[in-house]
Steps between C-alpha positions, in 0.01 A plus 500: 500500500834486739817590323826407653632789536801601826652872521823373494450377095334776414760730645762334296313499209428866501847547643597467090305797459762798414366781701609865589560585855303789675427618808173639637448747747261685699468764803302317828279763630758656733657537189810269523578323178439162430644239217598169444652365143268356263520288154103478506461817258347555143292767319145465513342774269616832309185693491410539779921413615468213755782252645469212724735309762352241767626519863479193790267531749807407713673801418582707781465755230088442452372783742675754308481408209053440535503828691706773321272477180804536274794335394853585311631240264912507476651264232870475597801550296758223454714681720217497807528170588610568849161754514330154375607239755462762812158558427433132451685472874262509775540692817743715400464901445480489108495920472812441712775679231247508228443816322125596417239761404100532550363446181195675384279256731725539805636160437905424535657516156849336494814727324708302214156261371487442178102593502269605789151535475245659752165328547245611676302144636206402302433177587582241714405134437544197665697216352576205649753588793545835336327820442579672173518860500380654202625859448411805317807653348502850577892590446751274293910601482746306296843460390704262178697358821514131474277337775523220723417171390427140688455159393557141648533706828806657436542882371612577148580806286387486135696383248563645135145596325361264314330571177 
């Protein structure tokens, strides 16, 4: 069976998808950090704690990110925009002005997130033009800050709670 399928509806379509934004990072192994903004996030498992995201094999991010064997996940507060769209720029010095810590794993954890989360890499799987990292939780910080928010490609802050 052939479906009739292009990228370009499907990116639309999941394009009204309300996602959080996040950014993953990594150390290469001469230990400079690595990350690029992602939307491609969600919890896997609670016991054991596992998380997944899926990264292009285009990336000029892959290397690191296949090599390092761990990961930080950063979901972005409404007021990191600017943190979002300049690690969704490429070739440009993302770290550049960007203040950060080694997590537990020796990954890059941003300052101001909403949540971070240090995974150590547990599996990687191949998915289409992607390969989805699956990592083991190991450290997770959070605050009540409200986080960033996209939909219909634009950013968005959330609105009064609904009951």
């Amino acid at each position: 069976m052939v479906l009739d399928m292009d990228g370009m509806r499907l990116r639309k379509a999941m394009s009204q998808y309300a996602t959080g934004i996040a950014v993953a990072t990594t150390l290469d192994e001469d230990g400079l950090p690595h990350g690029l903004t992602i939307n491609s996030f969600n919890s896997v498992s609670l016991d054991p704690p596992l998380v997944l995201w899926s990264l292009s094999h285009k990336s000029g991010n892959l290397e690191a990110f296949t090599q390092s064997g761990h990961f930080a996940i950063n979901i972005l507060s409404q007021q990191q925009k600017d943190i979002s769209m300049r690690f969704a720029t490429p070739d440009v010095d993302r770290f550049a002005g960007t203040d950060w810590q080694k997590g537990k794993l020796g990954s890059p954890v941003l300052s101001g997130v909403v949540a971070s989360m240090d995974c150590k890499v547990e599996q990687m799987v191949e998915g289409g033009d992607h390969v989805i990292f699956i990592g083991r939780v190991v450290e997770a910080n959070h605050t009540d800050s409200p986080p960033l928010l996209y939909h219909g490609g634009a950013y968005h802050s959330l609105g009064p709670v609904l009951d």
